[in-house]
N, C-alpha and C positions, 0 to 999 in steps of 0.2 A: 494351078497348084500353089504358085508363089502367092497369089493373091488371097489364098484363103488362107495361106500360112501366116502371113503380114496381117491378114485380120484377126488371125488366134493371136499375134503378139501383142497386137494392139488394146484386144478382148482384156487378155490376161493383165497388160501395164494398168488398166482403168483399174479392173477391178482391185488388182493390188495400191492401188492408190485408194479405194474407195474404203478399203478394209482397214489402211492403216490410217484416213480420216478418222472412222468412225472408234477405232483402238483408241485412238487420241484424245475422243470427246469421253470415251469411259473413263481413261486414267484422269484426264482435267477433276470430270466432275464429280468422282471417287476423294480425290486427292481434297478437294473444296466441303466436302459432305460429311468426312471421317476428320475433319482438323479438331485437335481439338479446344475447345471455346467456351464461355459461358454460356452462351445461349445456342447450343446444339440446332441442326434442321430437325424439324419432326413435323415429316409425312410421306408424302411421296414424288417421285420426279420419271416421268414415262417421254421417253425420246423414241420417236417413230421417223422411217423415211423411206419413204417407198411403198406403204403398207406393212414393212416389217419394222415388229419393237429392235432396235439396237442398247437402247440403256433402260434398264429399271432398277430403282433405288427403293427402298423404304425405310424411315428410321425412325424409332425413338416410338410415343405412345399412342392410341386412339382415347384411352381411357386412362390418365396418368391411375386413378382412384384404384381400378381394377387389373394395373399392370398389364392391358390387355395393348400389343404391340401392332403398331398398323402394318397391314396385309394390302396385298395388291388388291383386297376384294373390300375395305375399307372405303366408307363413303363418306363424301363431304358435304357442305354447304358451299355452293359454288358462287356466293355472290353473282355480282351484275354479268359474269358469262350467263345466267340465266335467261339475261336479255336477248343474245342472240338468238334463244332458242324459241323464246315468243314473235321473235321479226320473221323465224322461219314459218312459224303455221301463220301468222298476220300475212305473209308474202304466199303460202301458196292458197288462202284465202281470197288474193286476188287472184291468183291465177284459175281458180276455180270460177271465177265473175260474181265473186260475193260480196265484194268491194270492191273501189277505186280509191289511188292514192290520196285523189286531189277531193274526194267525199269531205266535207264538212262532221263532223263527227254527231251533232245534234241530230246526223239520219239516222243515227244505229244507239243513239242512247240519249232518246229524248226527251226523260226525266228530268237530263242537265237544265237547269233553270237561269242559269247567266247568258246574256247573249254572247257571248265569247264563243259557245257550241257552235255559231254557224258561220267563224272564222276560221276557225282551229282545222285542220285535216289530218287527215291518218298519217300523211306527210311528215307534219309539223311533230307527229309524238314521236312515229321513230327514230326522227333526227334531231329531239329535243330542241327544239326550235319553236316550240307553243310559246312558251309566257305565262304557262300554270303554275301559281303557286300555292292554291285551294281550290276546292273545287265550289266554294261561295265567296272568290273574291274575285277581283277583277284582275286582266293579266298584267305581268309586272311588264310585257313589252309588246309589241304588235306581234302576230305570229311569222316568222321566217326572217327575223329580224336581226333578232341574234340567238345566243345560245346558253341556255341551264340547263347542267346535267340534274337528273333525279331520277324518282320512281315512281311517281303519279301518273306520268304521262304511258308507260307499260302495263300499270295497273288497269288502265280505262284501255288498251289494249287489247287486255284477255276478256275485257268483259264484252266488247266486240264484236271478238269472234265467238263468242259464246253465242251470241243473239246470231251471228249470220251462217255458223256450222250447224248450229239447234243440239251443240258437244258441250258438256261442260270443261272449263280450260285443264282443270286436271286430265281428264281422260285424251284428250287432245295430246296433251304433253305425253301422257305415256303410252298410247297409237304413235310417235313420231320415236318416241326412244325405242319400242318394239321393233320400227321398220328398223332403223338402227340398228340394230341389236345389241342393244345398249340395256346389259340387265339388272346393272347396281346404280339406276336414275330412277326418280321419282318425283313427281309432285308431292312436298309433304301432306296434303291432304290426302293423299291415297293411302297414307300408312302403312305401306306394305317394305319398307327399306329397315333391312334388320342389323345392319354393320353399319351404323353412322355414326362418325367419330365424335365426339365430344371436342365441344372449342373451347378454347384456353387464351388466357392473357397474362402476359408476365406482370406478376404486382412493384413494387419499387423494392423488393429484396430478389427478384430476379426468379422467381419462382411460378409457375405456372398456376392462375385462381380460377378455375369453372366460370365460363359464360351462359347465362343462361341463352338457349337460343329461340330465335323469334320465330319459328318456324308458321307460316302461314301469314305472315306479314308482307306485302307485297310481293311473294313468291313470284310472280310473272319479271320481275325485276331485278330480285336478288335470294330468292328464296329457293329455288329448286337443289336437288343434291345429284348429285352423279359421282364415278370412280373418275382415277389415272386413267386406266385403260379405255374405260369410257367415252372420256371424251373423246381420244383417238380415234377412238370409233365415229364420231360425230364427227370431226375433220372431217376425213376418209371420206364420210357418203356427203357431207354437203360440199367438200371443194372438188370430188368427184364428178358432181351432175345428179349426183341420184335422188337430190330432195329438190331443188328448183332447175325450173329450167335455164339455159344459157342466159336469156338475155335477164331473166329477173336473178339470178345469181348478180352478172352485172351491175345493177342497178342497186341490188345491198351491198357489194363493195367500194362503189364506188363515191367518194367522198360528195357532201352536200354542203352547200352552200350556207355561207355562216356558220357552220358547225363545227367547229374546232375548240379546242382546250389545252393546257399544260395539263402534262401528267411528270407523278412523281419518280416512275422508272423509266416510259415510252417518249419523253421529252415531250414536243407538241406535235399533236393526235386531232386527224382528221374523220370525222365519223361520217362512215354511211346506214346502214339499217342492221344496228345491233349488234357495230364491230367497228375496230376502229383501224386505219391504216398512220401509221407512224410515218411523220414527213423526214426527220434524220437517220437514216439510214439507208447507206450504201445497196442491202439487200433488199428488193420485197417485200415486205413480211402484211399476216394481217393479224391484231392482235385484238384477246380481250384481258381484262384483268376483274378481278372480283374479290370486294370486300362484306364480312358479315362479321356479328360478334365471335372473336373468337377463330375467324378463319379468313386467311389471305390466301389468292387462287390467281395462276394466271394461265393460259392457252394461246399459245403465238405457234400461228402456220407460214412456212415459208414455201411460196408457189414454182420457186423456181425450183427445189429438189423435192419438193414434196412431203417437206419435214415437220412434223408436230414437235412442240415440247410443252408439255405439259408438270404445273407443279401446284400442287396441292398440298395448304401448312394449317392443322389445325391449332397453333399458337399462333397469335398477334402480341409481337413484339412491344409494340409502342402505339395504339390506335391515332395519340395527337401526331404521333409523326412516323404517318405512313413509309416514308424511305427508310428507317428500320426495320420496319413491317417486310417490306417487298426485298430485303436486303438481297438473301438467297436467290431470289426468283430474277433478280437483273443480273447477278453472278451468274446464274444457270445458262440465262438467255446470253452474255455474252461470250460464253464459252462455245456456247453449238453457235450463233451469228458467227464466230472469228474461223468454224471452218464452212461456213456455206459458199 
C-alpha cells in the first residue's frame, strides 16, 4: 500500500512539473508572438510532445490582398523540408530492393550523357556530396569529397524512383502523405490543395509585396506544400518506425561523411539523408529548415521527449539576409530547447 501511494506521488510531482513546463513554453512563446513590432510573426507555430499538440499559434494573413487570416488548415510552401520527404520514398525504395545506395545513378537514368553518371551514387545525392553543378557540365569536385548544398541532385532523385516504382513522383508523394495522414500536403502538381497561402516579402518600406510562386520547380527539393499540423503528423510516423525500418531510419539520421555546413539559425549542421543533425547543442534534436519565395519554414524534432516544433511564415523578411528571415523561428526554437 505504501508503495503504491509513493508511486501516485511520484506520478502526480512529474506530472505537475510537466504541466507547468509546458504552461511556461505557452506564456514564453505568447508573450514573443503578441509583442508588439514592425514586422509582426505571420503564420503558424504547432508544438507537439508526446503525440499531443501543447501550443498552437496562428497570426496575422494567408492573403494579405483578401484579408483572408491564416487557419490551422492553411498551407504552405515548405521549402527544402521537402527534401526529407523525397529521401523517405528514395530510402523505402531501397528497402523494397529497387535500388542500392552505392548504384551509380547512370543505372536508373541513362540518358545522362557526362561520364560523371557512372561516379555519382544515390549516396552521393542525398548527402549532397556529387559535385553536380549542371547536368552538361563537368563536376565541380570528385564525388564524396566534399559538400554543396542545392536542388539538382533531389531533382534526379524523384526522377529515379519514378523509373524504379513505375509511380510517378507526385503520386508517390501523396500515397506517403495519405499513409500519414497528412491531408493539407501536396505535390503541387496534383493540384488538389485549396488553402495555400500566398508568400510575401517585405519591400524597403517594410510592407509586405506578393511573391510569385515557383511552384513545380524542383518540387522534390523545395517545392512541396503541407500544414502546422501536418508536419507533426509526419514527425510522429517517421521517428515512430512507421515509414522505415529501424536500421534504415538510422542510417538517414545518421550524419555522412564530408557533409557538413554553417547554417544561419542551426550553427553547424551535419547532414544525413534529407535532415540535418545540429552539432551545438546540448539537446538532441534533428532539424530541417526551408526556404522558397516568399516562405521561411522550419521542423526540429527532439528524440529525447518526443517534441516537434514546428513554424511556418509566409513572409520573408529580408531574403539576402536570411537570419532576419528565420528571426522568429530561432526565438521559437529557443524557447521550447531551454525547457527540454
Amino acid at each position: 500500500m505504501t508503495r503504491r501511494f509513493l508511486f501516485l506521488i511520484a506520478f502526480l510531482s512529474s506530472f505537475s512539473s510537466l504541466f507547468a513546463q509546458q504552461k511556461n513554453i505557452s506564456r514564453r512563446l505568447d508573450s514573443l508572438l503578441t509583442a508588439s513590432t514592425t514586422t509582426p510573426f505571420n503564420g503558424i507555430v504547432v508544438v507537439s510532445q508526446g503525440g499531443k499538440t501543447i501550443y498552437r499559434k496562428t497570426a496575422g494573413y494567408a492573403s494579405f490582398e483578401q484579408k483572408q487570416a491564416v487557419s490551422g488548415e492553411s498551407e504552405f510552401i515548405i521549402g527544402s523540408i521537402s527534401k526529407q520527404i523525397t529521401a523517405v520514398i528514395v530510402l523505402q525504395e531501397i528497402e523494397k530492393g529497387h535500388l542500392r545506395l552505392n548504384d551509380p545513378i547512370h543505372k536508373y537514368l541513362p540518358d545522362l550523357a557526362e561520364k560523371w553518371a557512372d561516379t555519382v551514387t544515390i549516396h552521393h545525392l542525398l548527402s549532397h556530396t556529387h559535385g553536380i553543378t549542371a547536368l552538361d557540365k563537368p563536376l565541380a569536385f570528385r564525388p564524396g569529397s566534399r559538400f554543396a548544398y542545392g536542388f539538382i541532385s533531389f531533382d534526379l532523385l524523384s526522377q529515379i524512383v519514378e523509373k524504379t516504382s513505375g509511380k510517378t513522383f507526385p503520386d508517390l508523394c501523396m500515397a506517403l502523405f495519405k499513409q500519414c495522414g497528412m491531408q493539407h500536403s501536396f505535390h503541387p502538381g496534383i493540384k488538389q490543395y485549396k488553402q495555400l497561402a500566398q508568400g510575401y516579402t517585405l519591400n524597403q518600406e517594410g510592407q509586405p509585396q506578393k511573391e510569385e510562386s515557383m511552384l513545380n520547380v524542383f518540387a522534390a527539393a523545395g517545392g512541396l506544400i503541407s500544414s502546422g499540423d501536418d508536419l507533426v503528423k509526419w514527425n510522429n510516423a517517421l521517428h515512430s518506425g512507421k515509414l522505415l525500418s529501424d536500421s534504415t531510419y538510422r542510417l538517414m539520421i545518421t550524419p555522412k561523411e564530408n557533409a557538413f555546413r554553417e547554417h544561419v539559425t542551426l550553427g553547424t549542421i551535419d547532414y544525413g539523408y534529407g535532415i540535418t543533425i545540429p552539432r551545438q547543442t546540448a539537446v538532441p534534436e534533428l532539424a530541417v529548415t526551408g526556404v522558397a519565395p516568399g516562405f521561411i519554414s522550419m521542423d526540429v524534432y527532439f528524440p529525447g521527449t518526443k517534441t516537434s516544433v514546428v513554424v511556418l511564415e509566409n513572409i520573408a523578411r529580408d531574403m539576402m539576409d536570411l537570419k532576419k528571415s528565420f528571426y522568429y523561428h530561432e526565438q521559437i526554437l529557443h524557447i521550447v530547447k531551454a525547457a527540454q
